[in-house]
C-alpha positions as CSV (number, residue, x, y, z in Angstrom):
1,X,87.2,-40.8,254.8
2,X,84.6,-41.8,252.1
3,X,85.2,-43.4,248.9
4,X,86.5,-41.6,245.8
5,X,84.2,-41.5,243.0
6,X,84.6,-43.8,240.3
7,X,86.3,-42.4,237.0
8,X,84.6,-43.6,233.7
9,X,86.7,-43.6,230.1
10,X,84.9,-44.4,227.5
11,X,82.6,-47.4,228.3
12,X,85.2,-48.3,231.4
13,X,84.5,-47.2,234.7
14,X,87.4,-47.8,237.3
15,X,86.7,-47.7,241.3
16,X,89.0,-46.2,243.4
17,X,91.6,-48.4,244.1
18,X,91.4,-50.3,241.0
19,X,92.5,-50.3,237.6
20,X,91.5,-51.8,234.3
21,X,92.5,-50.8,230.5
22,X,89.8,-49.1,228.3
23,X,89.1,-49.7,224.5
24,X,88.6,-46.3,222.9
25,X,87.3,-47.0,219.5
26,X,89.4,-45.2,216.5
27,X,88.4,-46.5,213.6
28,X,88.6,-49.8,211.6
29,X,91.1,-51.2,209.2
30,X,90.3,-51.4,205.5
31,X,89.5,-55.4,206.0
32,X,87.1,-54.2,208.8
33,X,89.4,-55.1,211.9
34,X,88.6,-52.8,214.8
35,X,91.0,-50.3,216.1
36,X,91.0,-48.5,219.4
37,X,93.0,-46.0,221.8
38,X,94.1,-48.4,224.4
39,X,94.4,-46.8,228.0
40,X,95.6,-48.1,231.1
41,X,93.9,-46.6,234.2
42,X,95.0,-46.7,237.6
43,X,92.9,-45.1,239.8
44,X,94.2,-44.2,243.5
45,X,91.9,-45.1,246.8
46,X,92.9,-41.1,247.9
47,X,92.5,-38.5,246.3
48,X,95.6,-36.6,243.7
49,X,96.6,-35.4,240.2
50,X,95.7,-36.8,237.3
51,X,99.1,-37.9,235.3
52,X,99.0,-39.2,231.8
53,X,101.9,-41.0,229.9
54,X,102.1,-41.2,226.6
55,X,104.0,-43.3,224.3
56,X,104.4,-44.1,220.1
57,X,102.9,-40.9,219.0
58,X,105.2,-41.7,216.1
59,X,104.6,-45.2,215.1
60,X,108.2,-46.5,214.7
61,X,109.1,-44.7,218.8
62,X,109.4,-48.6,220.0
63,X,111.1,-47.0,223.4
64,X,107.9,-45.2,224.6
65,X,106.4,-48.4,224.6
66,X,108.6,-50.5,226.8
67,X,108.9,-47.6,229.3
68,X,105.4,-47.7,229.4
69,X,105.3,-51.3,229.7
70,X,107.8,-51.8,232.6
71,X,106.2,-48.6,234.4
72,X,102.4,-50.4,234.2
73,X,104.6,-53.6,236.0
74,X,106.0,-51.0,239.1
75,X,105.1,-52.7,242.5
76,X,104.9,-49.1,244.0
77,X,101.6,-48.1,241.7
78,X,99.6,-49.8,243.9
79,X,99.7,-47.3,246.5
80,X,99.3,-44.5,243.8
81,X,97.7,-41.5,245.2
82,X,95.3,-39.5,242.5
83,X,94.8,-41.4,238.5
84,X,97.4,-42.5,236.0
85,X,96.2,-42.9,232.3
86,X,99.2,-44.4,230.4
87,X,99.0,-45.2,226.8
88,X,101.7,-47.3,225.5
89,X,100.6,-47.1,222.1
90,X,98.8,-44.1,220.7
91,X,100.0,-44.6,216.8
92,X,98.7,-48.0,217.1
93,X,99.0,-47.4,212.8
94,X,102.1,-46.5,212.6
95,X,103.2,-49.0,215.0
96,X,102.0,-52.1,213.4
97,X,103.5,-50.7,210.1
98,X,107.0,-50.0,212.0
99,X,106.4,-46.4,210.7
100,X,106.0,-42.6,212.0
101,X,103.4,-41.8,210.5
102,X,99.4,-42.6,209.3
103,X,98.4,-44.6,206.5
104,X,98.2,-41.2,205.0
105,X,101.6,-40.1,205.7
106,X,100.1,-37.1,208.5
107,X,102.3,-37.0,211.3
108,X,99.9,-37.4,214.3
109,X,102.5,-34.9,216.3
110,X,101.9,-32.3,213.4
111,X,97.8,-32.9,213.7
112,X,96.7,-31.4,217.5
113,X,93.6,-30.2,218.4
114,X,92.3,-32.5,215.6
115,X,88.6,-32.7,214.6
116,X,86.1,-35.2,215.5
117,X,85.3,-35.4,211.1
118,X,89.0,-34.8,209.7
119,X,91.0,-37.0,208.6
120,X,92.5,-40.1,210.1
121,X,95.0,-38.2,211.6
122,X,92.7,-35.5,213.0
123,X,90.2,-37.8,214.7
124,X,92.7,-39.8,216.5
125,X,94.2,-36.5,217.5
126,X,90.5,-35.2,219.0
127,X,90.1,-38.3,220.4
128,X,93.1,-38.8,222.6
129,X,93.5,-34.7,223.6
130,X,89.5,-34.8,224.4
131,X,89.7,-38.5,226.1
132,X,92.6,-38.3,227.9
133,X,95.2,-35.5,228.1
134,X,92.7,-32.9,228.3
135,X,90.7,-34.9,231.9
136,X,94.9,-34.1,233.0
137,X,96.8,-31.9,235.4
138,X,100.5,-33.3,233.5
139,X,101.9,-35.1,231.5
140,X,105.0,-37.1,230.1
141,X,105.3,-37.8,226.6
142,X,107.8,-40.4,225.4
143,X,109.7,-40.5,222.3
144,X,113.2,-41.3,220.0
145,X,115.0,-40.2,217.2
146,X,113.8,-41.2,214.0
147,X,115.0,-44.3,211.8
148,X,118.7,-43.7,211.5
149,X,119.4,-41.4,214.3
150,X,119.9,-41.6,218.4
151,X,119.2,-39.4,221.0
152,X,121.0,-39.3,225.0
153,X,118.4,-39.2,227.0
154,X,116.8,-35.6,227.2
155,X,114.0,-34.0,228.3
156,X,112.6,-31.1,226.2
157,X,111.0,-28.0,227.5
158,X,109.0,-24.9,226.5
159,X,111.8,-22.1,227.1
160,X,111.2,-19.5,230.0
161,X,108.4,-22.3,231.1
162,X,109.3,-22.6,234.9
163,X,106.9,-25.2,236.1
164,X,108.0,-27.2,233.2
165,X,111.9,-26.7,234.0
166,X,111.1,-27.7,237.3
167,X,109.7,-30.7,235.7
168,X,112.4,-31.6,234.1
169,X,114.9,-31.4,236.6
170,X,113.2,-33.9,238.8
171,X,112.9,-36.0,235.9
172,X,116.4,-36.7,235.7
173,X,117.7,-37.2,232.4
174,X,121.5,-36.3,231.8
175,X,120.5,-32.8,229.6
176,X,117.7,-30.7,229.4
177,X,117.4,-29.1,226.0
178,X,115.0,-25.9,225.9
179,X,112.4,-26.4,222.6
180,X,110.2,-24.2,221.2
181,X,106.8,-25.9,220.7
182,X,106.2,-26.7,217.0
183,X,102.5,-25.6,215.7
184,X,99.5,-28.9,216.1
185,X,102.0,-30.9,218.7
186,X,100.8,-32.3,221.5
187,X,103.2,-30.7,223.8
188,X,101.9,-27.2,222.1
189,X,98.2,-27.5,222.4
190,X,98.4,-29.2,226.2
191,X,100.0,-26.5,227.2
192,X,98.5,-24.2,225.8
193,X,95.5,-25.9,227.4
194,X,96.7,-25.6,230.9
195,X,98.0,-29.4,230.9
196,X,101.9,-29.2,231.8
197,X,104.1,-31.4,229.6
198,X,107.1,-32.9,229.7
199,X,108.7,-34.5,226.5
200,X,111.7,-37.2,227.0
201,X,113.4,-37.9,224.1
202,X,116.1,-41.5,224.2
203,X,117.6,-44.1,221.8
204,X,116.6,-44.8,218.1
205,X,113.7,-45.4,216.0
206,X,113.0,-49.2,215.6
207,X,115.4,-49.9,218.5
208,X,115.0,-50.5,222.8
209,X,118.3,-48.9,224.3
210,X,118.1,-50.1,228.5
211,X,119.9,-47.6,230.0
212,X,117.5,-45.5,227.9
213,X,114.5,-47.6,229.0
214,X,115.7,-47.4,232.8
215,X,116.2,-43.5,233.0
216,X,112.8,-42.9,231.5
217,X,111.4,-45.6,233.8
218,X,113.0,-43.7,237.2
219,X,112.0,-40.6,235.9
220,X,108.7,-40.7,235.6
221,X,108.6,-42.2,239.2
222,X,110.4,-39.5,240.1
223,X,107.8,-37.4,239.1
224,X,104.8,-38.7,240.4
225,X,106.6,-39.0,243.4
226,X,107.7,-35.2,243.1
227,X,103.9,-34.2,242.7
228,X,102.6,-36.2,245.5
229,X,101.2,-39.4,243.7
230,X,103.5,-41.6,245.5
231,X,104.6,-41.9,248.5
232,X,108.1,-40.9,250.2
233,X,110.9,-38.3,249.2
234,X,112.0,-37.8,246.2
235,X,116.0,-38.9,245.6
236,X,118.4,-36.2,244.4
237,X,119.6,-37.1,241.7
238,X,123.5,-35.7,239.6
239,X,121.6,-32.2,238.3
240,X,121.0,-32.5,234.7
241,X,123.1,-30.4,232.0
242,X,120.8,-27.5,230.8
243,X,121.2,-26.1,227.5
244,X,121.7,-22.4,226.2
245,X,120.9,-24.0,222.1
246,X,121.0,-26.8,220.5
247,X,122.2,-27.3,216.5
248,X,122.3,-29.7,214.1
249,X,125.6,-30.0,211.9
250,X,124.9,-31.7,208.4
251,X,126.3,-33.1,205.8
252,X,128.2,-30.9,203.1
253,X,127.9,-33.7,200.4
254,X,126.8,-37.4,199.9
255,X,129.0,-39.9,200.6
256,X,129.6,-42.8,203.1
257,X,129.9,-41.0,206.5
258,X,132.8,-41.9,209.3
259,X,131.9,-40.7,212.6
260,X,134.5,-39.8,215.6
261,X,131.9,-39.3,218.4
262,X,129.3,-41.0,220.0
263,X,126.3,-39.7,222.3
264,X,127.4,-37.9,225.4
265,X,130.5,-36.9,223.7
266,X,132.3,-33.2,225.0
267,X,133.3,-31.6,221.8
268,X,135.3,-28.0,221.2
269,X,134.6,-25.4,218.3
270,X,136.7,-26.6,215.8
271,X,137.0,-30.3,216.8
272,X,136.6,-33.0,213.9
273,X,133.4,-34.8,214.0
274,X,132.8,-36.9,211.3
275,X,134.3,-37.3,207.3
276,X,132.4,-37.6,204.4
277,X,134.1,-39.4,201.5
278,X,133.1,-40.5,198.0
279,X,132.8,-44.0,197.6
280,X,134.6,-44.6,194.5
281,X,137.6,-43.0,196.2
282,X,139.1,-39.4,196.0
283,X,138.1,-36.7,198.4
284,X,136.7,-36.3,202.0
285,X,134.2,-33.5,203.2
286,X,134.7,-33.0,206.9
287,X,132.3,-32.0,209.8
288,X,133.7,-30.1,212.0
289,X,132.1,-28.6,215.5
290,X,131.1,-25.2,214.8
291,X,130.4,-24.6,218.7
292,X,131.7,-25.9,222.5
293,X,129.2,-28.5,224.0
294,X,127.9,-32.2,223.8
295,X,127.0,-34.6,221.3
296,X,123.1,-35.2,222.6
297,X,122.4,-36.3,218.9
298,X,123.9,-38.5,215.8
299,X,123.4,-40.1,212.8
300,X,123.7,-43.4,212.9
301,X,123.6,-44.7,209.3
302,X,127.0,-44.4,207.3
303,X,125.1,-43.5,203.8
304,X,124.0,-39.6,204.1
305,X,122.9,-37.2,201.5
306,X,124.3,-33.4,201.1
307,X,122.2,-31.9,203.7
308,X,121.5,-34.6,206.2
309,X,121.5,-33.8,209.5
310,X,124.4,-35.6,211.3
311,X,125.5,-34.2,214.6
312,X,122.8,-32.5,217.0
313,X,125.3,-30.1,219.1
314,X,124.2,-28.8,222.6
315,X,126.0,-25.6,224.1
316,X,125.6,-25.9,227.5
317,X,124.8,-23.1,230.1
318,X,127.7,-23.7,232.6
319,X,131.0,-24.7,231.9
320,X,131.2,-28.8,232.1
321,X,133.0,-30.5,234.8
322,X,136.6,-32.0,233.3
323,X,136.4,-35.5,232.3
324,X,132.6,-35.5,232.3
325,X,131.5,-38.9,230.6
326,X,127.7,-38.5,230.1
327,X,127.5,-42.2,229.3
328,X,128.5,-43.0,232.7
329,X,126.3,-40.4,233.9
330,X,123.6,-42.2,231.9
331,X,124.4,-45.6,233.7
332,X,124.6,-44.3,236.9
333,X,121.1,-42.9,236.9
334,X,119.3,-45.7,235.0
335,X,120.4,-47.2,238.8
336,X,117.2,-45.7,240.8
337,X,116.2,-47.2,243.9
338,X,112.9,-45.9,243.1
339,X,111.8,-48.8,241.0
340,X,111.6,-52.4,241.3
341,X,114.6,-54.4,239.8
342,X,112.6,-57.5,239.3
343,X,109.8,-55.4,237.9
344,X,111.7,-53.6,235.0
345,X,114.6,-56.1,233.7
């Protein structure tokens, strides 16, 4: 069997069987300190897929980034069949500002294909599609709720997408929430570029949830394994919930908000979620479930404006099991065999 050829990123070039991390210049500071695209390669003696992860497209998405982190430390990558490209950091702006977005406010998940002489937002979006999603055969992009708000672990898919569905289910994570693609979003234009994406979506802005970080770690393992880059069978896993819709209920006034539910939470039409009440006293506004399903999303900050979003609701496609408790489902499958214990805690 003869050698695999070497693969070159940037000014990096990785033998087969190695790996190394590359410097992708971006741009510079205004006080002239250099910034660059960090990406970790790993590059498999035999031949596979190429597989990138992807992590802090938003800035202030601090899970990505330890998922990303504990994967690079997986004893099992060693043996990786094929090349895995991980970026733990692809806002590296946002992220030393603890924010979502650019210094110019541009959301960089709002600025895909990009242009090599845009904006900020523009040329770090050409730069990693071009240097590194586009060179792939899939992907798995990781993200959170924004400031203020928590996800359960989800995965999010292109609706009617099969591949992608199939995806997801080997992924793992408790729900699977069908979601149309939103115009210059990386999931949009690598897909619509033939590069299959995934999109798992856990825990809060700011904030490192573990059973979170563990579900997202076994998951993409899962994957790799699923598509041959690793060795052995794939474990079955409970099957996720998949979801007909999703909707968010929001706030009918300002106030200080009282919620009754947490994530993973079975809730009927009709059911009481939360109260809104003025905080001089007097009356209450209340949120009630306009639909059967799951709590897969919440506000977690009492002060809310008329308007906010508060609950995100998901109807589910089959009826749910009695008793379901999707935070012990949660647990239970952050407990993979797949990876390393000493590696991740």
């Amino acid at each position: 069997m003869g050698t695999r050829d070497a693969f070159t990123i940037g000014e990096t070039t990785v033998a087969a069987g190695r790996r190394e991390t590359a410097d992708l210049p971006v741009s510079v500071l205004p006080d002239h300190t250099p910034v660059s695209l960090r990406v970790h390669v790993i590059h498999g003696k035999r031949p596979g897929p190429v597989c990138f992860v992807s992590a802090a497209v938003h800035g202030d998405e601090v899970i990505g980034v330890e998922i990303a982190r504990r994967l690079l430390g997986q004893k099992s990558l060693s043996g990786l069949r094929g090349t895995l490209l991980v970026v733990p950091i692809v806002n590296t702006f946002g992220f030393l500002n603890r924010s979502r977005y650019l210094p110019d406010r541009r959301d960089l998940n709002r600025s895909f294909p990009g242009s090599e002489g845009g904006s900020l937002g523009a040329r770090l979006a050409h730069l990693f599609l071009h240097e590194v999603v586009l060179r792939c055969d899939f992907g798995i992009d990781l993200h959170s709720a924004a400031i203020n708000r928590t996800n359960l672990p989800q995965v999010r898919v292109t609706p009617e997408d099969t591949r992608l569905m199939e995806l997801a289910r080997v992924f793992g994570a408790p729900v699977i929430i069908p979601s149309s693609e939103r115009g210059g979003s990386l999931r949009a234009e690598a897909r619509g570029r033939g590069v299959e994406t995934i999109l798992y979506e856990a825990g809060e802005g700011l904030r490192v949830d573990e059973t979170a970080v563990r579900i997202g770690v076994a998951g993409i393992l899962r994957v790799l394994r699923h598509r041959g880059m690793l060795a052995g069978r794939t474990p079955k896993v409970r099957a996720p919930l998949l979801a007909r819709r999703s909707l968010w209920v929001r706030a009918p006034g300002g106030g200080l908000l009282t919620s009754f539910h947490e994530d993973g939470a079975q809730v009927m039409r009709g059911d009481l979620l939360a109260r809104v009440a003025n905080p001089f006293g007097g009356e209450e506004a209340e949120l009630r479930a306009p639909i059967d399903g799951i709590v897969v999303g919440r506000a977690v900050m009492p002060v809310v404006n008329e308007g906010d979003a508060v609950f995100h609701i998901a109807e589910i496609e089959k009826a749910l099991p009695e008793g379901l408790a999707l935070e012990e489902i949660a647990k239970h499958l952050s407990r993979d065999p797949l990876f390393d214990e000493d590696e991740i805690i």
